[in-house]
PDB file of N, CA, C and O in Angstrom:
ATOM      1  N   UNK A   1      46.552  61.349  85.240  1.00  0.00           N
ATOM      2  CA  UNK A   1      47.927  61.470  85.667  1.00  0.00           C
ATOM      3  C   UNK A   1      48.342  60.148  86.317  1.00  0.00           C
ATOM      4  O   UNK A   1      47.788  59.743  87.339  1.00  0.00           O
ATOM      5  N   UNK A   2      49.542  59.340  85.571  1.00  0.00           N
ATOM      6  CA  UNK A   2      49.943  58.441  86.240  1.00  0.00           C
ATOM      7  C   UNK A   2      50.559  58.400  87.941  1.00  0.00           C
ATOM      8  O   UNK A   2      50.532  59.525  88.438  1.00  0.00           O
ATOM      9  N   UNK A   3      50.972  57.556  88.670  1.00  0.00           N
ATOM     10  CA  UNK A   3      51.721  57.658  89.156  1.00  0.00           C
ATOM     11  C   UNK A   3      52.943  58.199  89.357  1.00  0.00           C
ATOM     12  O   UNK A   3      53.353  59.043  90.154  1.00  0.00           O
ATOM     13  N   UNK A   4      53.519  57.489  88.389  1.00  0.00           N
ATOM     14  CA  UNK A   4      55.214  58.113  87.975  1.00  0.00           C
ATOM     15  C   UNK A   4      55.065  59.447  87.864  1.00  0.00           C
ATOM     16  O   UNK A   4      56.125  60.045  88.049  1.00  0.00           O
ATOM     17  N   UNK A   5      54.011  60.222  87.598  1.00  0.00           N
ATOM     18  CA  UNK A   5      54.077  61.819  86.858  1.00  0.00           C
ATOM     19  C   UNK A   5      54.144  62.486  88.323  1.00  0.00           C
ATOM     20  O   UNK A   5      54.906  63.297  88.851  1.00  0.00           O
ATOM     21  N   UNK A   6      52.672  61.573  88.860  1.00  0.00           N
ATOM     22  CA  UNK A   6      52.497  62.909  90.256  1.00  0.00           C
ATOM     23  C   UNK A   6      53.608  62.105  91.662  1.00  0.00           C
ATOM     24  O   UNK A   6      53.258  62.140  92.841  1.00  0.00           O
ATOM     25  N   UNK A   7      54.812  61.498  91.228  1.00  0.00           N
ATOM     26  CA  UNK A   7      55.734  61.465  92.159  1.00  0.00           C
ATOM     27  C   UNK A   7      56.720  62.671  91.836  1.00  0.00           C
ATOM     28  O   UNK A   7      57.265  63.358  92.700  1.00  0.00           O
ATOM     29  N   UNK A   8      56.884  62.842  90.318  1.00  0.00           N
ATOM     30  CA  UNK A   8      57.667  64.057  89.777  1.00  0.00           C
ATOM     31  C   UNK A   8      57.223  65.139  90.004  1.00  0.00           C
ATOM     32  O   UNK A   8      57.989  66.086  90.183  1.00  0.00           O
ATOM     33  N   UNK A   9      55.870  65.284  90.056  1.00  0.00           N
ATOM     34  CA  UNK A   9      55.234  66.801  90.623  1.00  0.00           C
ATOM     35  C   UNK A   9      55.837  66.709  91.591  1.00  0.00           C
ATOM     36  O   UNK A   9      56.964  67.202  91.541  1.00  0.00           O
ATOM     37  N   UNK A  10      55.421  66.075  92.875  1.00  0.00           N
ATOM     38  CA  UNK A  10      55.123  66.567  94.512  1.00  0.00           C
ATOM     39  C   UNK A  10      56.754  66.804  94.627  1.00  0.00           C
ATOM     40  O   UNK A  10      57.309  67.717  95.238  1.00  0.00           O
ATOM     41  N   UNK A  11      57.493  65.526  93.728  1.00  0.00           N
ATOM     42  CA  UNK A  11      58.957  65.679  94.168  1.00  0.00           C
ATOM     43  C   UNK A  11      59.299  66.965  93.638  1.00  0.00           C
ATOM     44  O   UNK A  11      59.303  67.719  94.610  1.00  0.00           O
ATOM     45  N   UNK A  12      59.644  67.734  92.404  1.00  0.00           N
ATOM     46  CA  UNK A  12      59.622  69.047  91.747  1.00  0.00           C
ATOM     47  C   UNK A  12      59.464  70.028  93.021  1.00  0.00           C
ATOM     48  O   UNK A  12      60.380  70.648  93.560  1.00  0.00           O
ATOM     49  N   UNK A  13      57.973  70.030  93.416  1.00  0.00           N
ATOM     50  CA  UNK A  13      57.345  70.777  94.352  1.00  0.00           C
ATOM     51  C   UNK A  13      58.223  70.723  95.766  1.00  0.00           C
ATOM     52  O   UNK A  13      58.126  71.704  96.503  1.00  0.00           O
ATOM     53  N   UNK A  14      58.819  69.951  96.050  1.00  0.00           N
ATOM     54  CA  UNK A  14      59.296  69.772  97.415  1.00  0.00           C
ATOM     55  C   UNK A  14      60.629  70.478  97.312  1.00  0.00           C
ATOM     56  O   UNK A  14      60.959  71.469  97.964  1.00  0.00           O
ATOM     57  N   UNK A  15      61.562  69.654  96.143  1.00  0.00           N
ATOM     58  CA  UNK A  15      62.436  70.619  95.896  1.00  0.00           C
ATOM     59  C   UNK A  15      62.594  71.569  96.034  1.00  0.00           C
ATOM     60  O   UNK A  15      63.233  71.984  97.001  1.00  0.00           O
ATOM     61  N   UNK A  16      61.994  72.468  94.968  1.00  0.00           N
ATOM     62  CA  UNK A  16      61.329  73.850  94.779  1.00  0.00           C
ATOM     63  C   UNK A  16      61.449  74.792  96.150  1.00  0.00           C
ATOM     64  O   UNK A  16      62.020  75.875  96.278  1.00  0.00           O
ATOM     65  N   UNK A  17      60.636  73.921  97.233  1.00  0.00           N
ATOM     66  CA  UNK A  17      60.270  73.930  99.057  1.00  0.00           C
ATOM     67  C   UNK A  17      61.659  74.715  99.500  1.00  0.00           C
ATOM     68  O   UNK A  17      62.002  75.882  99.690  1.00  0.00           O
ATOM     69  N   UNK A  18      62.301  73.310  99.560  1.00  0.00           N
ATOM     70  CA  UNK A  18      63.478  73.359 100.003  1.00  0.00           C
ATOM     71  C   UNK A  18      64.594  74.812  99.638  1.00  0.00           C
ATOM     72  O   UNK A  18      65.186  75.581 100.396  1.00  0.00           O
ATOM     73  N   UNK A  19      64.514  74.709  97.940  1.00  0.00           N
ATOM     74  CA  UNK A  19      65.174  75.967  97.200  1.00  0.00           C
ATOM     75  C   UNK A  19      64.767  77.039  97.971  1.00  0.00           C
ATOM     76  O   UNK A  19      65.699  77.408  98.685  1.00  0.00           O
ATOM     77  N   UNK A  20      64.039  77.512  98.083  1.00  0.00           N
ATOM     78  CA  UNK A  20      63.463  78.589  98.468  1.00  0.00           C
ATOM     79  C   UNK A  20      63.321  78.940  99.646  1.00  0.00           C
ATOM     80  O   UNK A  20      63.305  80.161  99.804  1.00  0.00           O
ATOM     81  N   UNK A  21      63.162  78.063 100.918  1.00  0.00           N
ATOM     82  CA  UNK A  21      63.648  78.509 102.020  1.00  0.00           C
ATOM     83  C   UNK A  21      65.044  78.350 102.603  1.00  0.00           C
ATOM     84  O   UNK A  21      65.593  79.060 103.446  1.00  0.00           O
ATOM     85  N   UNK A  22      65.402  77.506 102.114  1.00  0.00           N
ATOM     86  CA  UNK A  22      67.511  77.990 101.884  1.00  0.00           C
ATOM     87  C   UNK A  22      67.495  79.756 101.347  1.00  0.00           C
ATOM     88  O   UNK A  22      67.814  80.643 102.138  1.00  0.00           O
ATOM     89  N   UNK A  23      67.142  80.008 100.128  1.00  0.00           N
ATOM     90  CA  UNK A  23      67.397  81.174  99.808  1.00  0.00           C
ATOM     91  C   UNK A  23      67.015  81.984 100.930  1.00  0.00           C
ATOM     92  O   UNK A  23      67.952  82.507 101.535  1.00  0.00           O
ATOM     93  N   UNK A  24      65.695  82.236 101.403  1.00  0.00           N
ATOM     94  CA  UNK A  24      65.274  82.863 102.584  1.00  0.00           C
ATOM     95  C   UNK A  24      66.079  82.806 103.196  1.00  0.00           C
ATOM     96  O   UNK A  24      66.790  83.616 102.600  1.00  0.00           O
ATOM     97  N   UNK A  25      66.905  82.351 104.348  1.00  0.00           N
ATOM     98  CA  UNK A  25      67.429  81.410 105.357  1.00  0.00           C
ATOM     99  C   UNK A  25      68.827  82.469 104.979  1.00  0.00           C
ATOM    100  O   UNK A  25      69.223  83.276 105.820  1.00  0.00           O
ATOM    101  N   UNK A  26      69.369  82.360 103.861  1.00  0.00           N
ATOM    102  CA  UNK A  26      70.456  83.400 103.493  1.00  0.00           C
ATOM    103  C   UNK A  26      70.429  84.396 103.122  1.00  0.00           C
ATOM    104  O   UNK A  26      71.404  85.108 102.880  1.00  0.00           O
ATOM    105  N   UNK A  27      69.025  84.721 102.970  1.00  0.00           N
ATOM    106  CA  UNK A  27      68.959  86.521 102.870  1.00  0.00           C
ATOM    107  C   UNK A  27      68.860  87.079 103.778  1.00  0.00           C
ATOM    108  O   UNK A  27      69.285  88.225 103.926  1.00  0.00           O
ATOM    109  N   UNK A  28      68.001  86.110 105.013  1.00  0.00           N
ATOM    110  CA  UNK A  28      67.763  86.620 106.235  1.00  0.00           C
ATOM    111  C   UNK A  28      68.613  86.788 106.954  1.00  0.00           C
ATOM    112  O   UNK A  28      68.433  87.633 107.831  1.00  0.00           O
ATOM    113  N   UNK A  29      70.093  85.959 106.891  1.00  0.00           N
ATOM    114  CA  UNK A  29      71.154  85.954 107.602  1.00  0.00           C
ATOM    115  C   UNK A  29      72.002  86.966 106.716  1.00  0.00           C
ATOM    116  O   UNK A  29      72.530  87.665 107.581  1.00  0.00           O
ATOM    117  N   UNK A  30      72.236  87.224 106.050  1.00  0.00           N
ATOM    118  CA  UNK A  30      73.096  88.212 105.254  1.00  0.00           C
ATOM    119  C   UNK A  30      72.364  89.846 105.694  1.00  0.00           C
ATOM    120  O   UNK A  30      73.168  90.728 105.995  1.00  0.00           O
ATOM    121  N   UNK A  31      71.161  90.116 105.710  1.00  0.00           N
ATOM    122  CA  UNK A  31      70.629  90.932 106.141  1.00  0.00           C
ATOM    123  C   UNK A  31      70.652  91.390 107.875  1.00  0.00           C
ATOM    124  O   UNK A  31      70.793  92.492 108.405  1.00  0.00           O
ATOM    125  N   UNK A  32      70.491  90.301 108.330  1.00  0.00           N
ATOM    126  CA  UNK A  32      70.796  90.859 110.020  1.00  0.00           C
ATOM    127  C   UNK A  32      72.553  90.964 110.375  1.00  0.00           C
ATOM    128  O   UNK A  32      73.025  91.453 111.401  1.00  0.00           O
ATOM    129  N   UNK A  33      73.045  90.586 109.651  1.00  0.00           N
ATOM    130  CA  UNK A  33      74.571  91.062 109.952  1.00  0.00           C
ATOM    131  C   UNK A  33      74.751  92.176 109.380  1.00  0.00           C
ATOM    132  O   UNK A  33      75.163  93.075 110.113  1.00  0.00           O
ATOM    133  N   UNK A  34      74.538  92.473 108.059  1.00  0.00           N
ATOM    134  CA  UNK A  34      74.540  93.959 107.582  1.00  0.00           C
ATOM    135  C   UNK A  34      74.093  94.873 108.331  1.00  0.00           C
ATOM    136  O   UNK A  34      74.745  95.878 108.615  1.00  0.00           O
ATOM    137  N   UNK A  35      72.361  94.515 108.936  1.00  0.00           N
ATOM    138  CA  UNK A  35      72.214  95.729 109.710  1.00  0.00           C
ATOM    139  C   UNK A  35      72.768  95.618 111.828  1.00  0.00           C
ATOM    140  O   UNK A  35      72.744  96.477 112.709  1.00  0.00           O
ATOM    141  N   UNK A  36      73.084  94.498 111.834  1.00  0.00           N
ATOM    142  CA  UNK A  36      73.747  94.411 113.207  1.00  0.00           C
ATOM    143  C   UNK A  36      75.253  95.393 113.162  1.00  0.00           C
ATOM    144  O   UNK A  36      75.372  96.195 114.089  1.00  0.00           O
ATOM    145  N   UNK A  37      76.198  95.349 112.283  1.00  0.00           N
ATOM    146  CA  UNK A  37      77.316  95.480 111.987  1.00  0.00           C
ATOM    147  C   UNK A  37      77.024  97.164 111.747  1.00  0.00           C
ATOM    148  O   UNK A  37      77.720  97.909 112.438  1.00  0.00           O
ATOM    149  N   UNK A  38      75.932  97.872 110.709  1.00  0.00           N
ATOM    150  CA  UNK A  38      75.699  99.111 110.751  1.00  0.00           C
ATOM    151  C   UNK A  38      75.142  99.711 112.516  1.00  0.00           C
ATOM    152  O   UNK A  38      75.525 100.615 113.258  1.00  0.00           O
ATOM    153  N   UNK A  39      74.296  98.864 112.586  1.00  0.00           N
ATOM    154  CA  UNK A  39      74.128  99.487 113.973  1.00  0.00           C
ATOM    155  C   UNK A  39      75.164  99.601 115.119  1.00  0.00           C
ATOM    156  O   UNK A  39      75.256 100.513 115.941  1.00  0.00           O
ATOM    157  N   UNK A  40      75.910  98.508 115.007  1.00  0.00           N
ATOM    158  CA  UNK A  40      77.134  98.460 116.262  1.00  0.00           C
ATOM    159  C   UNK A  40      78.012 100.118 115.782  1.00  0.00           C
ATOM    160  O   UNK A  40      78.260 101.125 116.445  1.00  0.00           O
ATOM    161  N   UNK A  41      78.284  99.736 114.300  1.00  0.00           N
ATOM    162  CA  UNK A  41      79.448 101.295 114.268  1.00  0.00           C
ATOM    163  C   UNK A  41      78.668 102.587 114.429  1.00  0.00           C
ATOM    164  O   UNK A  41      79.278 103.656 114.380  1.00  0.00           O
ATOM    165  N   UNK A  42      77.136 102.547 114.650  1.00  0.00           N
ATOM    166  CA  UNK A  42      76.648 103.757 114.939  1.00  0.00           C
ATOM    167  C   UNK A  42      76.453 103.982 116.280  1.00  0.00           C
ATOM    168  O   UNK A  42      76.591 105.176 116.544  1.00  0.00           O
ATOM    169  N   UNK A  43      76.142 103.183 117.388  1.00  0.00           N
ATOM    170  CA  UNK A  43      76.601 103.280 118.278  1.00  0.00           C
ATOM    171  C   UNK A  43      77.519 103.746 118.901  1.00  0.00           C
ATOM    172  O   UNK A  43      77.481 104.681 119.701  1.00  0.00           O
ATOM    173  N   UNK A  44      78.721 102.895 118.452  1.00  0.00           N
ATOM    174  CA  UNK A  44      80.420 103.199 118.617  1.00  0.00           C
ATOM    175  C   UNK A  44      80.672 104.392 118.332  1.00  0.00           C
ATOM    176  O   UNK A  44      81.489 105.004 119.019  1.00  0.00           O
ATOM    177  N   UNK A  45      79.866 105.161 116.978  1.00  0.00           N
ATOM    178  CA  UNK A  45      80.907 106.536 116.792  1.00  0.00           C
ATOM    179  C   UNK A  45      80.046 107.547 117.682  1.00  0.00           C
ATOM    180  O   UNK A  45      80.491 108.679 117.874  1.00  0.00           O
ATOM    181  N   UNK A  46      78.782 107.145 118.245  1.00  0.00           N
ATOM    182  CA  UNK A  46      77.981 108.037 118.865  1.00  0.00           C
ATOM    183  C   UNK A  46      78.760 107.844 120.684  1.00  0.00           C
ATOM    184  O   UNK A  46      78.883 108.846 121.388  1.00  0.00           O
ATOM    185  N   UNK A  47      79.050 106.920 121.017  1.00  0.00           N
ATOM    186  CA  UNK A  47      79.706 107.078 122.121  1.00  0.00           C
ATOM    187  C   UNK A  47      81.086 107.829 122.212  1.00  0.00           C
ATOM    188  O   UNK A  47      81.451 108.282 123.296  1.00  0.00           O
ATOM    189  N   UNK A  48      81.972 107.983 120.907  1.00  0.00           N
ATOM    190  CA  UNK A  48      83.140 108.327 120.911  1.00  0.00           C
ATOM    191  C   UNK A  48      83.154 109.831 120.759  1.00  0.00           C
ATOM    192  O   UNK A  48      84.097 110.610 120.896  1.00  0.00           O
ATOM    193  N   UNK A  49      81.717 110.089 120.401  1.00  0.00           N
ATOM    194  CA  UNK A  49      81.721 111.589 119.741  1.00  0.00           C
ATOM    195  C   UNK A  49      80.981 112.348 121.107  1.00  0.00           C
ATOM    196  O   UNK A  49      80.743 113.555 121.116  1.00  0.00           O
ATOM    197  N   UNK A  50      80.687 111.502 122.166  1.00  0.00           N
ATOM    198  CA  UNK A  50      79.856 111.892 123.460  1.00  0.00           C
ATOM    199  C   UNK A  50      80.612 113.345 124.244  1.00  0.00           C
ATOM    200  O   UNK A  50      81.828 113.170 124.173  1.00  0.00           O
ATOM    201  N   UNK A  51      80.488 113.882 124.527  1.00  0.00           N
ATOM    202  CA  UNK A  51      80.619 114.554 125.372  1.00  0.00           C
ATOM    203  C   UNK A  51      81.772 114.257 126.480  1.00  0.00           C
ATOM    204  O   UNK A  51      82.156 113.087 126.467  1.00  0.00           O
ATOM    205  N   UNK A  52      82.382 115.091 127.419  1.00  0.00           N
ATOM    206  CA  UNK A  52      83.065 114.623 128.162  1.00  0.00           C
ATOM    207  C   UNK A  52      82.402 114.182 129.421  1.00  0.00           C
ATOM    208  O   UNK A  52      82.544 113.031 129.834  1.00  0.00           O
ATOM    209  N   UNK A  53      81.539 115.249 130.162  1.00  0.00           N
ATOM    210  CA  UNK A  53      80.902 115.356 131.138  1.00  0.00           C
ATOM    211  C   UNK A  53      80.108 113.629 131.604  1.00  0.00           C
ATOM    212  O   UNK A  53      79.936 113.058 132.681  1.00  0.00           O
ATOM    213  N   UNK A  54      79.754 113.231 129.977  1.00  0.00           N
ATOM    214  CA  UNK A  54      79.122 111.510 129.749  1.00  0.00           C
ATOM    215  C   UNK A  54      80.113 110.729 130.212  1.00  0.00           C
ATOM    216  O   UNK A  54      79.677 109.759 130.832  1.00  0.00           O
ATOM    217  N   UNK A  55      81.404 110.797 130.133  1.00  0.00           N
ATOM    218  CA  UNK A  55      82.310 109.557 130.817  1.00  0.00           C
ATOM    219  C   UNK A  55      82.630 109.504 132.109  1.00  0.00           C
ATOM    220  O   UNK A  55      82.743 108.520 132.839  1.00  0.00           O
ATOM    221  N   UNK A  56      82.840 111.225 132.453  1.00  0.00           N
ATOM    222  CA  UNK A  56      82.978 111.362 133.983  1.00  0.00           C
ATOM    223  C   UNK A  56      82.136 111.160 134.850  1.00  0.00           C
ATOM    224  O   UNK A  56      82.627 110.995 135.967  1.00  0.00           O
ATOM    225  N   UNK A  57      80.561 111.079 134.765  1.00  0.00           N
ATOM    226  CA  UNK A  57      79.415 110.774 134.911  1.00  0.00           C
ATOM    227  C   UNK A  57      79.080 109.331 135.406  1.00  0.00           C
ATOM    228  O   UNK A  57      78.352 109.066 136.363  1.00  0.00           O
ATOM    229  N   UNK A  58      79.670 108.522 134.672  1.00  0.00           N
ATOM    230  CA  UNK A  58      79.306 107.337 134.134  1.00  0.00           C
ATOM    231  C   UNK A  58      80.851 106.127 133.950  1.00  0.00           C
ATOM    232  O   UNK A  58      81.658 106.065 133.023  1.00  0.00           O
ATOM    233  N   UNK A  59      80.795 105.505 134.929  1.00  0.00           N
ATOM    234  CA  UNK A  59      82.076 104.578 135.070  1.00  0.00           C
ATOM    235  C   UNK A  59      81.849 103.299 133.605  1.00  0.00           C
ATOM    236  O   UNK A  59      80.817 102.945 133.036  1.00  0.00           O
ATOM    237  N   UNK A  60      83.026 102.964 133.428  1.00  0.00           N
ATOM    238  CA  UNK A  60      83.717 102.545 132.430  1.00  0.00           C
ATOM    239  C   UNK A  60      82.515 101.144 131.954  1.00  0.00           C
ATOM    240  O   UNK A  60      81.725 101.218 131.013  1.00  0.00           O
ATOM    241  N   UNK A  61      82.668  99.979 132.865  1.00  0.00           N
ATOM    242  CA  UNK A  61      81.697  99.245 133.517  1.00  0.00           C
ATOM    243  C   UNK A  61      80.232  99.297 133.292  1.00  0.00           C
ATOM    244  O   UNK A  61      79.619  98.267 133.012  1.00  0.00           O
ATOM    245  N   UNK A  62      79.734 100.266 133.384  1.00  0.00           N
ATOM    246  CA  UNK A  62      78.486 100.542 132.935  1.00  0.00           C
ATOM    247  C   UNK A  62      78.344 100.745 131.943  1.00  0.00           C
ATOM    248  O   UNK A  62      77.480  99.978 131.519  1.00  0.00           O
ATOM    249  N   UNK A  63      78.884 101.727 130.800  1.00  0.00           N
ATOM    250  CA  UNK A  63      78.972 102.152 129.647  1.00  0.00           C
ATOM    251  C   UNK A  63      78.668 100.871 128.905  1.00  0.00           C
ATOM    252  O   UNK A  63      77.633 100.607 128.293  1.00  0.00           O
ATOM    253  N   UNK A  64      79.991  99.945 129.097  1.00  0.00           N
ATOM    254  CA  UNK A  64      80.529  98.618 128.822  1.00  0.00           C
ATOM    255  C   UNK A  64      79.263  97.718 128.908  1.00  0.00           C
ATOM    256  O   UNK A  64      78.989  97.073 127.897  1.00  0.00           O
ATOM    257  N   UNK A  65      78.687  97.633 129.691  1.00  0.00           N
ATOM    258  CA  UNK A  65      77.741  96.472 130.163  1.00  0.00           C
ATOM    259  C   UNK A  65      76.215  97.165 129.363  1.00  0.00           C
ATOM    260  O   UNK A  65      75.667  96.399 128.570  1.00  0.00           O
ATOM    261  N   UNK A  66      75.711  98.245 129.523  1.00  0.00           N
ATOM    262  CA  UNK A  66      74.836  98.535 128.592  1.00  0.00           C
ATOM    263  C   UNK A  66      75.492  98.660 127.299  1.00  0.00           C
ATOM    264  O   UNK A  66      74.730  98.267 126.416  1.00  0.00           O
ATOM    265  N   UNK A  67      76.213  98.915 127.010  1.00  0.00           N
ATOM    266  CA  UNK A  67      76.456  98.549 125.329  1.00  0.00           C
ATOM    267  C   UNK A  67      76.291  96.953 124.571  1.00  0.00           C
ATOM    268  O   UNK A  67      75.853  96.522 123.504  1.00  0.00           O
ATOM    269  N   UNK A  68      76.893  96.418 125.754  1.00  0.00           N
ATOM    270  CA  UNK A  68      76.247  94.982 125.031  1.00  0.00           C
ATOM    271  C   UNK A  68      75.699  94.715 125.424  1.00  0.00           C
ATOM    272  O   UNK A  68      75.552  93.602 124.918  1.00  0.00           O
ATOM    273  N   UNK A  69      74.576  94.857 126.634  1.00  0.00           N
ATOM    274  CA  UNK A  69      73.382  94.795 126.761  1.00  0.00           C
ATOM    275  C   UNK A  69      72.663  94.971 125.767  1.00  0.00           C
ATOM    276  O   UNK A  69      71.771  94.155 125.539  1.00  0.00           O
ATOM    277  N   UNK A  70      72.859  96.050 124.939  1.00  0.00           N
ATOM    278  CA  UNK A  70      71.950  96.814 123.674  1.00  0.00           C
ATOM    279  C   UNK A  70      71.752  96.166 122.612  1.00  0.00           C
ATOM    280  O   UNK A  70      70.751  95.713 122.057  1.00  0.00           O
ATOM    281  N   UNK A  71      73.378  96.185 122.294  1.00  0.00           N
ATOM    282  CA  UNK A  71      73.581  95.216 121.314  1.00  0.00           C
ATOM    283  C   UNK A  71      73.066  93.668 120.945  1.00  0.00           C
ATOM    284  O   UNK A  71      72.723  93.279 119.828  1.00  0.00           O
ATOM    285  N   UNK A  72      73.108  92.780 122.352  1.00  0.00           N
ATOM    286  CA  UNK A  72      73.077  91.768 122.295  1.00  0.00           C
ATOM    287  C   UNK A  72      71.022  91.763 121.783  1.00  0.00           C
ATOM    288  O   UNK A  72      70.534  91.280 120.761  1.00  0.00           O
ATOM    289  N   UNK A  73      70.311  92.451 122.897  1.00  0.00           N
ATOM    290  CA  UNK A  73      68.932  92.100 122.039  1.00  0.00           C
ATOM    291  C   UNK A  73      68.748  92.603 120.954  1.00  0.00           C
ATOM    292  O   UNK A  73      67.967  92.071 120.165  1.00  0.00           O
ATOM    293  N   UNK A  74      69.401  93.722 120.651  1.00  0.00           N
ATOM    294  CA  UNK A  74      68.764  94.045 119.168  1.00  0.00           C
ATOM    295  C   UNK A  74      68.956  93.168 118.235  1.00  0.00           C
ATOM    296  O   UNK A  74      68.168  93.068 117.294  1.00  0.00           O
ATOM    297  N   UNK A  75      70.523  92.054 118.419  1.00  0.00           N
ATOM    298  CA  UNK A  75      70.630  91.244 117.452  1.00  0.00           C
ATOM    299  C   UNK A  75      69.411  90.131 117.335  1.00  0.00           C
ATOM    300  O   UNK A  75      69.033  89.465 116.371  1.00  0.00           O
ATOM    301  N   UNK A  76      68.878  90.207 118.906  1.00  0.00           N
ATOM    302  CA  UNK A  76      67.888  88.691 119.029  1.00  0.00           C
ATOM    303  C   UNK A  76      66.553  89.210 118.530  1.00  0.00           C
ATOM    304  O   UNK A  76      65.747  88.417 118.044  1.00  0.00           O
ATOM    305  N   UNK A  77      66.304  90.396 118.619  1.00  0.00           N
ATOM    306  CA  UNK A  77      65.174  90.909 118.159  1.00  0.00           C
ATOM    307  C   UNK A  77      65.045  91.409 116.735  1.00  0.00           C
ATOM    308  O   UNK A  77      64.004  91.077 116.168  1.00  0.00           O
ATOM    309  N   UNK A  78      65.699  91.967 116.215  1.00  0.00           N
ATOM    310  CA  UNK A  78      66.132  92.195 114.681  1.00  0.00           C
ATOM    311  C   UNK A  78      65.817  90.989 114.085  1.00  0.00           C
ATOM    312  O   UNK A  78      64.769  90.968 113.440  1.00  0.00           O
ATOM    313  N   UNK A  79      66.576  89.829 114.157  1.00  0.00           N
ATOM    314  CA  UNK A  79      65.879  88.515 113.665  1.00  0.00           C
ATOM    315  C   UNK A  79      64.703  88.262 113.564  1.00  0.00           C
ATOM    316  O   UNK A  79      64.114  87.996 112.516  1.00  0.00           O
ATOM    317  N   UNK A  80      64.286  88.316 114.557  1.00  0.00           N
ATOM    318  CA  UNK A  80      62.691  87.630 114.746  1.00  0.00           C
ATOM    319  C   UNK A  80      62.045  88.317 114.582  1.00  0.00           C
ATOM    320  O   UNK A  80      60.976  87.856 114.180  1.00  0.00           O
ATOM    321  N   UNK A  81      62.075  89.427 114.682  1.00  0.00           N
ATOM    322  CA  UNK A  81      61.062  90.435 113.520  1.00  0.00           C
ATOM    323  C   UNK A  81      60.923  90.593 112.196  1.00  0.00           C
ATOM    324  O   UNK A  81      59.888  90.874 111.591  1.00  0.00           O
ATOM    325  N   UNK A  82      62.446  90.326 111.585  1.00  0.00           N
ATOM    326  CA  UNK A  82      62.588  90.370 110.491  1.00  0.00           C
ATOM    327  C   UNK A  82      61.925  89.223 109.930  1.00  0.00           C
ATOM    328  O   UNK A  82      61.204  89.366 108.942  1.00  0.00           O
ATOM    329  N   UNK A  83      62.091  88.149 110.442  1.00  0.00           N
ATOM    330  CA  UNK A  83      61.388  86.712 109.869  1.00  0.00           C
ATOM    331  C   UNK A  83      59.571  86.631 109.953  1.00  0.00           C
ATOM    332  O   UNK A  83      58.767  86.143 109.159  1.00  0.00           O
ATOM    333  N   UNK A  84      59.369  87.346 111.293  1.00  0.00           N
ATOM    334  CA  UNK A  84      58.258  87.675 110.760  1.00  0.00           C
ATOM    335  C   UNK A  84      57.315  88.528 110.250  1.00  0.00           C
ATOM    336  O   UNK A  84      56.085  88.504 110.201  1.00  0.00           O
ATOM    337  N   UNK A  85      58.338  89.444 109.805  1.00  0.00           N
ATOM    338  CA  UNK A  85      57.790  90.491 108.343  1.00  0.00           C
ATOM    339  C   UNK A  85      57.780  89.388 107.005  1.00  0.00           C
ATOM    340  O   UNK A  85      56.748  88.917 106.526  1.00  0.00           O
ATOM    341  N   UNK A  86      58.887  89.156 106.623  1.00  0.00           N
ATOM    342  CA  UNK A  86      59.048  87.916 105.820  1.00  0.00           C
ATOM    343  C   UNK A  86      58.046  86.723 105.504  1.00  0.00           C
ATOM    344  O   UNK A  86      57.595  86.329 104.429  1.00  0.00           O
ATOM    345  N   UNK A  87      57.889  86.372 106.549  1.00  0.00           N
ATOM    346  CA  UNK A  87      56.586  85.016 106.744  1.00  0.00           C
ATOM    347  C   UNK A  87      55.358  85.984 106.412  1.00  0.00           C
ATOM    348  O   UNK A  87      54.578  85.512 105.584  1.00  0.00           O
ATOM    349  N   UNK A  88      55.126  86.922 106.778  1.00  0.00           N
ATOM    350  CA  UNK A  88      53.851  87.598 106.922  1.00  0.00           C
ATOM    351  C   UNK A  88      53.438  88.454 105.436  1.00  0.00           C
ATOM    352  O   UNK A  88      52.323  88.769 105.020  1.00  0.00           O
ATOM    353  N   UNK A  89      54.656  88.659 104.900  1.00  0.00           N
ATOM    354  CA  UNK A  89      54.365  88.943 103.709  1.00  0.00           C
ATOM    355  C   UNK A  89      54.451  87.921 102.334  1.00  0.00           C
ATOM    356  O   UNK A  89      54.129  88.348 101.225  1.00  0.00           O
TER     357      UNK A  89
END
C-alpha cells in the first residue's frame, strides 16, 4: 500500500468518524426533546387533573418550584444516561 492510498484510507475512515457521531449527536438531541416535551405534558395534565384538597394543601410557590425542580434534572439526567446507554452499546 502506497502512501497516497493509506492517506485515503485513514482520511475515508475519519470522515466516516465524524459522519457518524454528528448522526449520533442528532438522534440524541431529537430524542431527549421528544421525551422531555412527553414528560413535561404528563406532568402538567397530572397536576391539572389533581385533586382539590392538593392545591389547598400546598401553596402556589411550591407546586411551582418543585415542578421545575423536576423537570429541570430529568432533562440533565435523561441525557446522560441516554448517551451512556448509547456509548455502551
Amino acid at each position: 500500500m502506497s502512501t497516497k492510498e493509506a492517506i485515503q484510507v485513514y482520511g475515508s475512515l475519519i470522515m466516516l468518524c465524524v459522519v457518524l457521531v454528528t448522526a449520533r449527536s442528532i438522534i440524541l438531541f431529537t430524542f431527549c426533546i421528544r421525551a422531555s416535551v412527553k414528560l413535561y405534558n404528563k406532568m402538567f395534565e397530572k397536576i391539572l387533573r389533581a385533586k382539590m384538597w392538593f392545591f389547598n394543601t400546598n401553596p402556589s410557590r411550591r407546586i411551582l418550584n418543585r415542578f421545575s425542580d423536576d423537570l429541570g434534572s430529568v432533562d440533565e439526567q435523561l441525557a446522560q444516561a441516554f448517551l451512556e446507554v448509547v456509548q455502551v452499546c
